[in-house]
Each structure stands twice: as C-alpha cells, then as structure tokens.
TORPADO-849982 format. One line per 2 residues: number of its first residue (from 1); their letters; for each residue x, y, z of C-alpha. Coordinates in nm, 3 decimals, padded with zeros to 5 digits, always signed. Layout:
BEGIN
NUM	a	X,Y,Z  ... $
This chain:
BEGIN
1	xx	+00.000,+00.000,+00.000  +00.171,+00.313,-00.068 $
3	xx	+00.155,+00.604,+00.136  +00.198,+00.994,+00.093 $
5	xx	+00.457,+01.124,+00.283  +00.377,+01.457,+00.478 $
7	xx	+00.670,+01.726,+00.490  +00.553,+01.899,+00.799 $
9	xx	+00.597,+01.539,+00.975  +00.925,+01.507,+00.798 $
11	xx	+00.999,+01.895,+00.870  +00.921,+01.829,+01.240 $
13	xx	+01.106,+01.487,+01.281  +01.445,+01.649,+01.092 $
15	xx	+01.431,+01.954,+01.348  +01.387,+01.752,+01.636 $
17	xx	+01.706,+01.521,+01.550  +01.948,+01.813,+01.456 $
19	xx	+01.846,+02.004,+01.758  +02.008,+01.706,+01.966 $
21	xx	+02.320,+01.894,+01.935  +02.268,+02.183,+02.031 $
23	xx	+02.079,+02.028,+02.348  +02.353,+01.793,+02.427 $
25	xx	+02.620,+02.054,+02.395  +02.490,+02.286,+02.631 $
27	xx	+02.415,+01.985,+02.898  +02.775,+02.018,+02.922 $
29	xx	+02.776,+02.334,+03.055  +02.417,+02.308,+03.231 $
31	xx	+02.444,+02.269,+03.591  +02.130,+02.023,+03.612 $
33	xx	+02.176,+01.661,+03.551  +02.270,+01.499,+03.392 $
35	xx	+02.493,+01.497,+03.102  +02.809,+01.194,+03.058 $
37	xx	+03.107,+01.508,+03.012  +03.104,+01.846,+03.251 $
39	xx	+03.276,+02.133,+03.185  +03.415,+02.295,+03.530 $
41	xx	+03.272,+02.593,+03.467  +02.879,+02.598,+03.463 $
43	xx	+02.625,+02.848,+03.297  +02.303,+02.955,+03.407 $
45	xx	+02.210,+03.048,+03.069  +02.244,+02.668,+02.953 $
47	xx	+02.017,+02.565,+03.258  +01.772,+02.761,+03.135 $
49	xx	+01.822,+02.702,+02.755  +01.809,+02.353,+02.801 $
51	xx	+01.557,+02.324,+03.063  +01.329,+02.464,+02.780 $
53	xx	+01.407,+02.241,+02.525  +01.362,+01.955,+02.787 $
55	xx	+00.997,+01.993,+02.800  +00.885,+01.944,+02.453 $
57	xx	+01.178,+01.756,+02.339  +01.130,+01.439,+02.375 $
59	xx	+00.716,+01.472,+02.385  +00.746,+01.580,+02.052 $
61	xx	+00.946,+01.245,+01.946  +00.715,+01.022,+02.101 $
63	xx	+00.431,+01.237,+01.976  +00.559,+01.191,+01.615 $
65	xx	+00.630,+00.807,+01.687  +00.277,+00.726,+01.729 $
67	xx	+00.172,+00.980,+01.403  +00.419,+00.739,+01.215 $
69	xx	+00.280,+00.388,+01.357  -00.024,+00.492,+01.202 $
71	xx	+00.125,+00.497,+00.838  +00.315,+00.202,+00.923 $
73	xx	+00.050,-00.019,+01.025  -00.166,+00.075,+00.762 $
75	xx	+00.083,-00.003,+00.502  +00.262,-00.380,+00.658 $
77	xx	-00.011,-00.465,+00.868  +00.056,-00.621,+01.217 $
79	xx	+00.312,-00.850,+01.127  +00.530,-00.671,+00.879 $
81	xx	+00.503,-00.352,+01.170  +00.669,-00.611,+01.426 $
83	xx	+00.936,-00.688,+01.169  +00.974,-00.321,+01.098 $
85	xx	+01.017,-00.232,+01.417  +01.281,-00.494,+01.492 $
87	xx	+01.472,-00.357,+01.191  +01.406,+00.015,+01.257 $
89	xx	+01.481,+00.036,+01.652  +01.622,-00.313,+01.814 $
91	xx	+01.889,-00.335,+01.597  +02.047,+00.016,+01.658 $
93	xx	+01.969,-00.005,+02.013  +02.185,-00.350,+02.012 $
95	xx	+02.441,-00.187,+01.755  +02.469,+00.114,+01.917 $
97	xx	+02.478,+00.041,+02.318  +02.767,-00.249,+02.193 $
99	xx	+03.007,+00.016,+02.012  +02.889,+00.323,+02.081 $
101	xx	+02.816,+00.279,+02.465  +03.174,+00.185,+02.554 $
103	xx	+03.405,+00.529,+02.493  +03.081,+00.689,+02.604 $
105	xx	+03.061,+00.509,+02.937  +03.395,+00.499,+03.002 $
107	xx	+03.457,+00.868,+02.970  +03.173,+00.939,+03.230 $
109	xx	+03.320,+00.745,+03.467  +03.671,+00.912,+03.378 $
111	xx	+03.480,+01.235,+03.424  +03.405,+01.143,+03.778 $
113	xx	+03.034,+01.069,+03.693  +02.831,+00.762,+03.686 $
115	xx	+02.503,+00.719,+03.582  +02.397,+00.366,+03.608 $
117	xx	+01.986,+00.156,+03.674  +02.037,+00.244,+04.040 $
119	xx	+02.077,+00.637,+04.014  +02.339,+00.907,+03.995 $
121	xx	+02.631,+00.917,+04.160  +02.910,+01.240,+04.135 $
123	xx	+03.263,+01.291,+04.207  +03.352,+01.516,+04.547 $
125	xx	+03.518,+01.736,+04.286  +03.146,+01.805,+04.118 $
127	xx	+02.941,+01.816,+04.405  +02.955,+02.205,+04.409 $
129	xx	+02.804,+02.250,+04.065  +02.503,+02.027,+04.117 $
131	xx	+02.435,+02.170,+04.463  +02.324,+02.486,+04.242 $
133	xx	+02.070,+02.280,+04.152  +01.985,+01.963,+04.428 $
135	xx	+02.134,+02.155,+04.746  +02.158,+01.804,+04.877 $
137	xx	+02.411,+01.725,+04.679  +02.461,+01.362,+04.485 $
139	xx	+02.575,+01.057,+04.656  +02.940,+01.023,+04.595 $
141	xx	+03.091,+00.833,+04.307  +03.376,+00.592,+04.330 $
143	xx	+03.733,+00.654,+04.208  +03.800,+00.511,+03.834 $
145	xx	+04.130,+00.548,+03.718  +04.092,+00.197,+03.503 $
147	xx	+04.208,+00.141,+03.114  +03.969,+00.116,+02.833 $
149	xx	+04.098,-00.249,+02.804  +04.018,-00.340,+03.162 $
151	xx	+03.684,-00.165,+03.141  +03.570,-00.290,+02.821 $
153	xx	+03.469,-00.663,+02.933  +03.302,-00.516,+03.255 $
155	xx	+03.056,-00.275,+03.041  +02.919,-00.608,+02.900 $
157	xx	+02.940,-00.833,+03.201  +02.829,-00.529,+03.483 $
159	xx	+02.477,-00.398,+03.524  +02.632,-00.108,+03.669 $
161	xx	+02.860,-00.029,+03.413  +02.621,-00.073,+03.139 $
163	xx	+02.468,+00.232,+02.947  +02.255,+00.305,+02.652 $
165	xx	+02.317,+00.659,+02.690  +02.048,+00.861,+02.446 $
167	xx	+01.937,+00.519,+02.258  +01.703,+00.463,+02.613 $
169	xx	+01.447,+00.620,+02.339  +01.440,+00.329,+02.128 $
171	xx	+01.422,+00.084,+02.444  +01.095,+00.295,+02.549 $
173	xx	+00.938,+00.357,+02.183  +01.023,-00.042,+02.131 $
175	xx	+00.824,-00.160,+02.439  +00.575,+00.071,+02.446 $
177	xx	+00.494,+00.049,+02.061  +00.507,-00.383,+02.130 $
179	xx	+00.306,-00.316,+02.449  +00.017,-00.102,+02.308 $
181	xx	+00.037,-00.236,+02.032  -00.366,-00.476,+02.025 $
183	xx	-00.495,-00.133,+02.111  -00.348,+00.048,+01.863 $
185	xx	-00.510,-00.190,+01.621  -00.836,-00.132,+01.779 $
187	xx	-00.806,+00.234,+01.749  -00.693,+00.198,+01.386 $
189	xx	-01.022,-00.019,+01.275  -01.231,+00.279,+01.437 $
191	xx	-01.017,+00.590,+01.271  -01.161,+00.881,+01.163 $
193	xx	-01.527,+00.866,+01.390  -01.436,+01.145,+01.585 $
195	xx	-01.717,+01.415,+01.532  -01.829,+01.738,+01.706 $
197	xx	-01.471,+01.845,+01.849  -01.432,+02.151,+02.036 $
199	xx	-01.123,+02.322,+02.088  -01.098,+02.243,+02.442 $
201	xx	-01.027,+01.897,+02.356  -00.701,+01.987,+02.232 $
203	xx	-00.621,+02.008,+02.597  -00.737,+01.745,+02.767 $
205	xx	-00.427,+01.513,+02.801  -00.249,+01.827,+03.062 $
207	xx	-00.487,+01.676,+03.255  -00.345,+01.291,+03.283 $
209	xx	+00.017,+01.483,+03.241  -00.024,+01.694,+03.519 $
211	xx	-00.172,+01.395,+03.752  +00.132,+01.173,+03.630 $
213	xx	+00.379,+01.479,+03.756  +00.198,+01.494,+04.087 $
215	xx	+00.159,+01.209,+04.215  +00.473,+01.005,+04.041 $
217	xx	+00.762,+01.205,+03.967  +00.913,+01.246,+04.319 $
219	xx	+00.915,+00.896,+04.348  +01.061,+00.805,+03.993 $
221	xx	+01.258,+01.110,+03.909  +01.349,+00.924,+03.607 $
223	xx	+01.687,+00.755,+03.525  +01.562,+00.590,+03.216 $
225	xx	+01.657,+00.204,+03.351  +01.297,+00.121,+03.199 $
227	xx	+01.164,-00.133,+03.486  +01.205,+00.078,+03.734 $
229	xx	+01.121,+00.445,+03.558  +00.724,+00.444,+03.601 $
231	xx	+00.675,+00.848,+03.563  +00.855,+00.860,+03.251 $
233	xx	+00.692,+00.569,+03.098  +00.347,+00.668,+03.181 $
235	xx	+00.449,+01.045,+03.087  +00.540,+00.971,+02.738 $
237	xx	+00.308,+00.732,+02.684  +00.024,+00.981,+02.659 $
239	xx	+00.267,+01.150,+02.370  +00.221,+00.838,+02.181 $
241	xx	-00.143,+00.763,+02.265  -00.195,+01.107,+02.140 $
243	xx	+00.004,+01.114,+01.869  -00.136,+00.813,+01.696 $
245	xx	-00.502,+00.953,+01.804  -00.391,+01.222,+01.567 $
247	xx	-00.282,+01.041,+01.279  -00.593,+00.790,+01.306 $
249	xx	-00.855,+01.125,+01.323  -00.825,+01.404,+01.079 $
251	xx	-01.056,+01.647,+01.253  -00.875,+01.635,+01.554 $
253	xx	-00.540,+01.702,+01.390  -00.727,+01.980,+01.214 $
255	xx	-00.827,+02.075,+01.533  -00.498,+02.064,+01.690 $
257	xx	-00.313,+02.249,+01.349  -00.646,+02.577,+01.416 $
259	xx	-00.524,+02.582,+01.814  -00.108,+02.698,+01.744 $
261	xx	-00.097,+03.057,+01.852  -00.365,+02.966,+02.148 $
263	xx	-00.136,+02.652,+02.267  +00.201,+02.862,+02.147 $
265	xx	+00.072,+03.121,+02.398  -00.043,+02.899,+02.681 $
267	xx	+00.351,+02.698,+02.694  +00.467,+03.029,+02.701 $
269	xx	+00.279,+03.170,+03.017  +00.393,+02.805,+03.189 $
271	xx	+00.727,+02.832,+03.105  +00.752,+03.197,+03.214 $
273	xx	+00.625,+03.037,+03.590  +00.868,+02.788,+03.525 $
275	xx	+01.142,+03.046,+03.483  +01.048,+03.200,+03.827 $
277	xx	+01.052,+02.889,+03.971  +01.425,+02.842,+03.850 $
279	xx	+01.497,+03.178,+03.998  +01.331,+03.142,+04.352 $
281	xx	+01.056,+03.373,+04.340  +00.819,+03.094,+04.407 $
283	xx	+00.888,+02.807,+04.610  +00.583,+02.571,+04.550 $
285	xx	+00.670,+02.234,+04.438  +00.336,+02.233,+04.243 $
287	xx	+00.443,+02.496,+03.989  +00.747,+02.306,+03.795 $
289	xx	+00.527,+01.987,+03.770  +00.242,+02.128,+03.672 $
291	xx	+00.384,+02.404,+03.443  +00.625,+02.124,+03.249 $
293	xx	+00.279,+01.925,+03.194  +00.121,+02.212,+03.025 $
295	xx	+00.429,+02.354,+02.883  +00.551,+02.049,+02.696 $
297	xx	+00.197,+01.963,+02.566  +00.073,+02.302,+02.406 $
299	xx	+00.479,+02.377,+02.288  +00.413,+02.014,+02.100 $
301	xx	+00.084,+02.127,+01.992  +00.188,+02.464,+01.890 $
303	xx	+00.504,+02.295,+01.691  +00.263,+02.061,+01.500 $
305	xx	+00.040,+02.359,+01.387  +00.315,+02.556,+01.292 $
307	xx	+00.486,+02.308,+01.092  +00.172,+02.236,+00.865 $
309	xx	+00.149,+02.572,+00.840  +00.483,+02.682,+00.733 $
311	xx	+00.654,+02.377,+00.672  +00.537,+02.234,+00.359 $
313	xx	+00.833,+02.269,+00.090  +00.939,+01.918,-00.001 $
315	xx	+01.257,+01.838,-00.216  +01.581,+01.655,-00.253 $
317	xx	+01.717,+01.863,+00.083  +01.420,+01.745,+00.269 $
319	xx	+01.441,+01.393,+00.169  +01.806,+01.423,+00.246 $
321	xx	+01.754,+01.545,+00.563  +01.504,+01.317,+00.590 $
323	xx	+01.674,+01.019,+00.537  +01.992,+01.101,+00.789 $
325	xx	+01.768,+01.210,+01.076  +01.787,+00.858,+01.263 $
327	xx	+02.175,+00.761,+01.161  +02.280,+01.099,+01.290 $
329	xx	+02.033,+01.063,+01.590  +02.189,+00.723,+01.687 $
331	xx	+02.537,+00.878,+01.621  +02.543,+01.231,+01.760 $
333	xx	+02.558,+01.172,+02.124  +02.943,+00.995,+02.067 $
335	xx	+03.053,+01.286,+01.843  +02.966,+01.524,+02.145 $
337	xx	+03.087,+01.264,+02.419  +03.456,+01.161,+02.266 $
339	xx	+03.586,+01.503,+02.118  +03.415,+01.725,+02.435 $
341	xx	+03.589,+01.474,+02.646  +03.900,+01.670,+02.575 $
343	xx	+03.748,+02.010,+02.474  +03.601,+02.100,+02.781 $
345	xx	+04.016,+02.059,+02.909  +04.101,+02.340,+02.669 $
347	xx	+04.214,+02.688,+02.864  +03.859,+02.852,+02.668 $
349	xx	+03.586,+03.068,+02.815  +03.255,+02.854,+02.831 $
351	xx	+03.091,+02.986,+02.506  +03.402,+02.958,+02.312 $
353	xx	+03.383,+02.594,+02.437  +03.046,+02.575,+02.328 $
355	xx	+03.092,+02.675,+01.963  +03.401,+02.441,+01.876 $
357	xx	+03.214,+02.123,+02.049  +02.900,+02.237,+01.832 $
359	xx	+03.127,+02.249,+01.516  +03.283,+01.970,+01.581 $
361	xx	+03.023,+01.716,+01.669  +02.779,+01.822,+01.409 $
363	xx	+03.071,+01.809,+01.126  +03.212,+01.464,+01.286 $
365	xx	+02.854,+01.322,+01.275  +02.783,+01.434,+00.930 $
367	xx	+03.089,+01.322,+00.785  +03.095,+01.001,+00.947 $
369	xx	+02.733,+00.981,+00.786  +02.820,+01.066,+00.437 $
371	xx	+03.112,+00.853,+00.360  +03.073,+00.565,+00.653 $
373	xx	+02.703,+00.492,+00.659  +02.516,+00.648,+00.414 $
375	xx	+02.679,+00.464,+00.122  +02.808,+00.106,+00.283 $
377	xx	+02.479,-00.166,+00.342  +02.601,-00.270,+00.687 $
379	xx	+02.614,+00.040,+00.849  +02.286,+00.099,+00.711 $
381	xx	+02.159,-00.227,+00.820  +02.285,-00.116,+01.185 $
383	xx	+02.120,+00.206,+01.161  +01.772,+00.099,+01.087 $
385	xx	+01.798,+00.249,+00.763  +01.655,+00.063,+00.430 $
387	xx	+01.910,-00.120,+00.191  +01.987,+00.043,-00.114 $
389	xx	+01.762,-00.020,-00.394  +02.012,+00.158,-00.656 $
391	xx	+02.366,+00.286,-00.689  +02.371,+00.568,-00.469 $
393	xx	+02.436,+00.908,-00.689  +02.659,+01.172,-00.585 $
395	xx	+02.495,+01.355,-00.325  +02.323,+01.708,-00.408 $
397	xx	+02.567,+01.896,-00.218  +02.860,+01.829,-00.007 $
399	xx	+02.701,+01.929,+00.362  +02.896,+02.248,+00.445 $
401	xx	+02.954,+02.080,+00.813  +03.132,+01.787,+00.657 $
403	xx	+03.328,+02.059,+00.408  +03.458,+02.213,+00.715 $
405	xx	+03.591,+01.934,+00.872  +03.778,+01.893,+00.574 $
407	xx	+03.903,+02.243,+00.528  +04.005,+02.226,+00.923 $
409	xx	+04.180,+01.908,+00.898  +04.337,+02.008,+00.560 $
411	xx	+04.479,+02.319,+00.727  +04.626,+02.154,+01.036 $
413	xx	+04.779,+01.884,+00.864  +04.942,+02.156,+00.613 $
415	xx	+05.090,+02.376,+00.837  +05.311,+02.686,+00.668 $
417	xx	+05.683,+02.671,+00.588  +05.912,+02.900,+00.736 $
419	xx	+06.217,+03.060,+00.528  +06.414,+02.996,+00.868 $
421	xx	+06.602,+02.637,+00.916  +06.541,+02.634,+01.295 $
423	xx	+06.315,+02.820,+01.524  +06.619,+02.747,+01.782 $
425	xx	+06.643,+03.140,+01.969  +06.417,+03.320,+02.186 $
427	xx	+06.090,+03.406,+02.157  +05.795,+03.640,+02.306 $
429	xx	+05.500,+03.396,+02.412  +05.129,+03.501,+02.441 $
431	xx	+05.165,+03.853,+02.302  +05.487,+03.958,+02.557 $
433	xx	+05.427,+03.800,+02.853  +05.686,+03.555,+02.877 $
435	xx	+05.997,+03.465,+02.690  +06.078,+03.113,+02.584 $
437	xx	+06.446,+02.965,+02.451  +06.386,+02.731,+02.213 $
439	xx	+06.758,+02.519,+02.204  +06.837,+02.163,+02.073 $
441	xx	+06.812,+01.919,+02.302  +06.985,+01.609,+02.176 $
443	xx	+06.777,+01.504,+01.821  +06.506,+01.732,+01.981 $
445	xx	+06.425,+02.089,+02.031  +06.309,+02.220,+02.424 $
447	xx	+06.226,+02.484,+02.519  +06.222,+02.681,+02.881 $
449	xx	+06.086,+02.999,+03.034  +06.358,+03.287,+03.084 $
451	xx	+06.137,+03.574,+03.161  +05.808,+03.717,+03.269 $
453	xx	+05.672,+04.024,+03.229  +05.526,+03.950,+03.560 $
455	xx	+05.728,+03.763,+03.747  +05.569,+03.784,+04.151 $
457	xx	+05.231,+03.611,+04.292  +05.010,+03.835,+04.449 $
459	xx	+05.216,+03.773,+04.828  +05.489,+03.922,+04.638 $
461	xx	+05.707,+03.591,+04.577  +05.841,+03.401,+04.291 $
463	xx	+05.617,+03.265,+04.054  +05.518,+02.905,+04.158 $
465	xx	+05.403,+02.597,+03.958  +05.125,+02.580,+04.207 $
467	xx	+04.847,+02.473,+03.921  +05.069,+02.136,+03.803 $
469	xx	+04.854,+01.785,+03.860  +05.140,+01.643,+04.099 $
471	xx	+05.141,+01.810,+04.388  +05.531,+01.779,+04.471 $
473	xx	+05.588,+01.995,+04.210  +05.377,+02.320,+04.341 $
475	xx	+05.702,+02.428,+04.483  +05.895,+02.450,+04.189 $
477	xx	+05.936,+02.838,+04.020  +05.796,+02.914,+03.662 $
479	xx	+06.090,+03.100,+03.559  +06.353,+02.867,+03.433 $
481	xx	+06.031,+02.552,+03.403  +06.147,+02.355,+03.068 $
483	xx	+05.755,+02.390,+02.874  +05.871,+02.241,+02.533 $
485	xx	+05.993,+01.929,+02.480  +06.029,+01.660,+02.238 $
487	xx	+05.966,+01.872,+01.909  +06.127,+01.679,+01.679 $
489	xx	+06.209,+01.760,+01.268  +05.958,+01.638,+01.031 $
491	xx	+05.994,+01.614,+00.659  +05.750,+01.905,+00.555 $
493	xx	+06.010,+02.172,+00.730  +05.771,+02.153,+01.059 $
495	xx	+05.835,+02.003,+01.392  +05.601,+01.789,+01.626 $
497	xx	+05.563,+01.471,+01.778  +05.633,+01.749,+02.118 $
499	xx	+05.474,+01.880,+02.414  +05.369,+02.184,+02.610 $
501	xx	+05.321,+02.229,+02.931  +05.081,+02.549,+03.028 $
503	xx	+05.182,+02.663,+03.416  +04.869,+02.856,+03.395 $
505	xx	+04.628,+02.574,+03.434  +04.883,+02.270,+03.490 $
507	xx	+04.767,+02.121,+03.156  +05.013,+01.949,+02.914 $
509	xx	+04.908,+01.962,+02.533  +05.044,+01.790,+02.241 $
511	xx	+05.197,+02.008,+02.019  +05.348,+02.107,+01.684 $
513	xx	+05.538,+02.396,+01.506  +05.603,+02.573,+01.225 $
515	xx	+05.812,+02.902,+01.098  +05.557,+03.169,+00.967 $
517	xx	+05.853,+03.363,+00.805  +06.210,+03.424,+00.990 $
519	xx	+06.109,+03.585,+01.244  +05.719,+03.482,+01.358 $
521	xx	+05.676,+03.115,+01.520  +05.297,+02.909,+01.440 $
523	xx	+05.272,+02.664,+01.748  +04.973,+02.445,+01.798 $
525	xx	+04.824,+02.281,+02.138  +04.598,+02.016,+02.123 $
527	xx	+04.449,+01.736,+02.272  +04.391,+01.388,+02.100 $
529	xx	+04.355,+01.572,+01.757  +04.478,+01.883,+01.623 $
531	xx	+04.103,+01.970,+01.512  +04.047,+02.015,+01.890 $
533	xx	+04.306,+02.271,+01.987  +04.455,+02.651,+01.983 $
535	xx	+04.708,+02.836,+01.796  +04.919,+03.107,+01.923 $
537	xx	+05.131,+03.299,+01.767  +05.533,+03.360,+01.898 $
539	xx	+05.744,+03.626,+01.791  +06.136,+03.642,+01.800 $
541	xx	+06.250,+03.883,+02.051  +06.459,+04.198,+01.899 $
543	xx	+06.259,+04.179,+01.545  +05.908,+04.284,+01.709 $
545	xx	+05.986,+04.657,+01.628  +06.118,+04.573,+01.286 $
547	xx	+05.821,+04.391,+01.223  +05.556,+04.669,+01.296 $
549	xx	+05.751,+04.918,+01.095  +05.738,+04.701,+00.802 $
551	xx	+05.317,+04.632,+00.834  +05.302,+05.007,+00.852 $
C-alpha cells in the first residue's frame, strides 16, 4: 500500500534530530543533571536554555512516533510492523549500546560521573556544581582510574557499568509500541469517527500529564533504567497515545493544526512560571510539575500547527535530511561525548567551548554519515535504515559541516613553511608576557621559560608551579620551568611529535610547530587531535619593532 509522505511530519522529525546537538552541547555546561562530560565551569544560561528544550523535546518524538505507527501499520499490517520495528529500533539499540556505549561510558566514569539503573552518583570534585541545583548534593561516586581495556569486558558483564546513553528512546518507543500495540489496532479499525470536536479537547491530556507529575515524579525522578522508571513511561506514553489519536482522526489534527498561537501562547505563560521557579521567586513544588505538563503539551501542539502551516516545501534537501535524521540521531551523542571529552580541558571561556564542540560534533557526525554509513549496506543495516535499492548518486551537495571538517583538517595537517632552518632562539609567548628559549636538546628541540613580564604572585614571591597535577611539584618556580619538549624535525620543514606544558592551568598539550617567516613562530596545542586545539602565535625577541615598521 503506498503512502503519501507529509513534509511537515518530515519537517518536524528532521528539526527535532538536529536540535540534539545543540541540546547535548549545552548539557555540558548546564548545571542540572545529567549529562556523561562536565565542563568545570557551569552556565546559568544553559540551565535555562536547556531546561526549555527539555519539555517538549522528547514529547514531541514520542508524539511523532505514534503519528508514524499509524502509516506504518496501515501499510505492513501487524506483522510486517513487528518486523519493521525490529529492523528500525532493536537493531540500533543492540548496535549502538555495543560500540557506541563503551568510549561513552567509560569517559563518564573518567569524568568522575556515573550514571547507572540504580541512580546518579558524582565525584567530590562536582558536588559544588550540582548543589546549584539539588542543594543536597549527589551521593558520591567511586574513584575510576581503570584502562579502556580493563573496562571494556566489565561494560558487558556489569549492570552497573552498562549504558545506553540517548538510545534509552528506542528501548521505550520499542516496548511501548510492542506493548500497546492490540490497542493500537483497535483504534486503527475505528479511525476517523471522531465528530463534534471543540477546541478544548485539544487540551485534555495536561490533565493525565499533570496527575502523572503529581503524584509520580518524586518517586521516579526518572533515570531511564525502563523497569524501574514508572513516571517517565506513563508520561510519554500519553505522547504516543496522542500522537497516533492524531494520525488515526483528521478532525482532531485539524483541530490541533487551528489551536497553534492559542497553545504557542499557553507553553509560554507556563514556562515563564517555570522560569520563576528556576529563579526562587516561588517556592511551590506544584508549579514546575504542573507548568512542564502544560508547557511540553501546548509547545508540542503549537510545533505541529506551525509546521503544517509553514513547513510544507518538499525536495531533494528534505528527503536528504530526511533520510539522515535517525543515523545521525543514533550517532550524535558519541561525536559530542569523545571530542568534548577533551574540549572541555582546553584553557577557553565557556561559550568559546560551546561553539568548537558544536562544530565539531555536528561536522564529525555528518561526515561520518556521508562517507561511513550512508553509502556502505552494513552500516545501514545497523542504523535501521533501508538497503539500497540503486547505486547511490553523488549527493546534491557536499554538507557544508562535513566541508569544514575537511578544510580544518586540511589546514592543520598543512601547516606553513618558514624561510628559517630552525626556530632554535628566543621568543615572546602570548603577546609579551613571557619569553621562551627554544635550544636543541639532543635530536630534539626544548624549550624553557627565561622571563616574565610579571614575574611575583600576588604575596609578592616568585612565581610558583602551584596549578601542576602532581602536587610535589607546586614548589617549583615558573621562571627557568622547561615547557617544550620533544619537538622533533619532520619532513615538511615543521616540527612535532612534542609537548607543552601550560603553568597557567597545569595542563600538558600535544603540540606542533612551524616558521611563519624568519622571524614569527605558528605553534599548535591540542588534545587527541589537532582539530580540537589553539594556535598562538610567537614572535622572535629583537625583530618585534622591525616587524611593525614594516606592516606600517
């Protein structure tokens, strides 16, 4: 039976997926929990920001679930749906939780967090930034200082080590969707009987929502085990109830599509009580419950009459868009967890954080997409996406995302040529405020601090490596600390395969360098990659005069 696909759906599911990132990058800066990375600097701005998103999120998923069982049902029948659903959602949770869930486990528990089917637990470190948010603080997490090797069999073998990260959403939709599924099939023989609607029916399910935050959510807070996780389960089950409601009555979707501004309006008013919740102008426990049940059902409404409204251009971007909105939702959350890992290390300001992690996941993702899934049949297989039918063509347009990762990685691997033979001499650091001597040391080149512009603490005494991770070494004085090391010649006129060590925040960086000229000095820091990094720019002392006369 063929079916006609609806863009606003399609617009709505795409939107939903590629919002994931920006979601899941900010829950590494959002002092709620819980997020698998944490930067140590928090924002209040990403509490709020993502406490927004997090009420019609994931409604609006299940929501569209249970539009699209409808189609699905209709078209395979109950059999065929079973299969479907095997194909479309067991596989990539199995696939995904066995490679993905590894690196993503492992690096929460490096981070000094563990989320496991018994709760949350937090390192004594990280106590301070949730108490912004449970004053009670988290129970405290045990030390982890284990390799990936060791862990690995124990992720498989351990309950408690065990995640499925952000695929717990094809767990739920798989159950549920099995679960209701004989009354689904009773709804979809009586489809399209609804008659005499009135717009206050749009409403009705805040109602059950409301109850369900009342009277269950202090007791199952909601850690997404599945058997133990009765709030969420009956929360998002009236998503997909309604949802497929929707698709099997077209005068109540009709209904719903005529009630966007009034619904728009209404999530707005609870969210702004929300918001004054958040800040502590009112301390009822009634008003976040109730104001996220009517929030994230009239934002879901709103979004499905604004989509058929506006949303309606279809098109090869669409089905593009379309067609990578489940790989890339299955993929995204390691593309944030792996690179971020590292990032959130970097000596950067919390936005500038922010905007490289976004870059970089959403470019990793795509291009990991593009060339590693979209065109291989296993991959595809794994993703829940349908075998190829034809030889793939070239694809419409390169995604700019993926073009950028290869314009980064082009540039860092191509690093410029000085005229100079050696950067061996002495250099300005960080715009003047230190000077490093770069000299040989054996097949190597080091390189140590010989001045600072400011050379005293604020007690007035020498300098002191107080930041460095070893503690026996807080005694030792910056001026005269060896920083570069191990820069060794490579054949492109460069040098790498070194370190440097930054007193400033006791981090140590892999690095590389390279001659901008005779007199100018390009050195990289990074951390696992070079994509994931900073450049600074050194400048050989006695030429910085000569240098400004000439760019005048």
């Amino acid at each position: 039976m063929e079916t006609t696909r609806r863009p606003d759906i399609d617009w709505l599911r795409v939107i939903a997926v590629y919002l994931l990132f920006l979601f899941h990058v900010g829950k590494v800066f959002d002092p709620a929990p819980f997020y698998h990375i944490r930067n140590a600097d928090l924002s209040f701005v990403m509490l709020v920001v993502c406490g927004f998103i997090s009420l019609w999120h994931m409604p609006l998923f299940f929501l569209l679930a249970g539009w699209s069982a409808v189609t699905s049902l209709q078209a395979r029948g109950t059999r065929s749906f079973v299969a479907e659903r095997v194909r479309k959602l067991a596989i990539p949770l199995l696939a995904g939780s066995a490679l993905l869930g590894p690196p993503i486990k492992y690096l929460e528990l490096r981070s000094g967090l563990d989320l496991n089917h018994a709760g949350l637990w937090a390192a004594a470190p990280l106590q301070a930034g949730f108490r912004t948010v449970i004053p009670g603080g988290l129970p405290q997490a045990n030390p982890f200082d284990e390799s990936f090797l060791a862990f690995l069999p124990t992720f498989f073998t351990h309950l408690d080590r065990f995640t499925w990260a952000h695929l717990w959403f094809l767990a739920y939709l798989f159950t549920l969707t099995l679960l209701y599924l004989p009354a689904f099939g009773w709804l979809l023989r009586r489809r399209d009987r609804l008659t005499g609607l009135r717009p206050a029916m749009v409403y009705l399910p805040i109602l059950p929502l409301a109850v369900i935050q009342m009277t269950m959510r202090s007791r199952w807070p909601g850690i997404y085990n599945l058997y133990n996780d009765w709030a969420n389960i009956a929360y998002f089950s009236v998503f997909l109830v309604g949802g497929f409601l929707l698709a099997c009555h077209p005068a109540l979707e009709r209904l719903v599509q005529s009630e966007w501004k009034r619904s728009l309006a209404l999530g707005s008013g609870a969210s702004a009580a929300l918001l004054l919740a958040v800040l502590g102008v009112t301390a009822s426990p009634a008003v976040p419950l109730v104001g996220s049940a009517v929030a994230g059902w009239c934002f879901v409404v709103a979004l499905a009459g604004l989509a058929h409204r506006f949303c309606t251009a279809s098109g090869p971007i669409l089905h593009y868009l379309s067609e990578s909105a489940f790989p890339v939702y299955v993929l995204h959350q390691a593309a944030i967890v792996l690179p971020g890992y590292f990032l959130v290390r970097l000596p950067l300001g919390i936005w500038a954080k922010f905007i490289l992690l976004l870059l970089v996941s959403t470019s990793l993702t795509l291009a990991v997409y593009q060339w590693l899934v979209r065109p291989l049949a296993v991959p595809r297989f794994l993703l829940g996406m349908k075998p190829k039918v034809c030889r793939l063509r070239r694809p419409v347009a390169l995604t700019a995302s993926a073009a950028a990762v290869l314009l980064a990685v082009v540039g860092l691997a191509l690093p410029a040529r000085g005229a100079a033979a050696t950067p061996v001499g002495l250099w300005y650091v960080e715009g003047g405020a230190a000077q490093v001597a770069i000299d040989p040391c054996g097949t190597a080149l080091c390189g140590r601090v010989v001045w600072l512009r400011s050379p005293f603490d604020d007690d007035g005494c020498d300098l002191r490596d107080r930041h460095n991770p070893d503690p026996k070494l807080h005694g030792r004085r910056v001026m005269g600390l060896q920083v570069l090391q191990g820069l060794k010649p490579r054949p492109n006129g460069t040098w790498g395969s070194g370190s440097i060590y930054d007193p400033a925040t006791g981090n140590t960086y892999t690095c590389y360098l390279a001659l901008d000229g005779d007199d100018r000095l390009r050195l990289r820091g990074y951390v696992g990659i070079p994509l994931v990094g900073r450049t600074t720019m050194w400048t050989r002392v006695g030429t910085e005069n000569r240098m400004c006369r000439e760019d005048d």
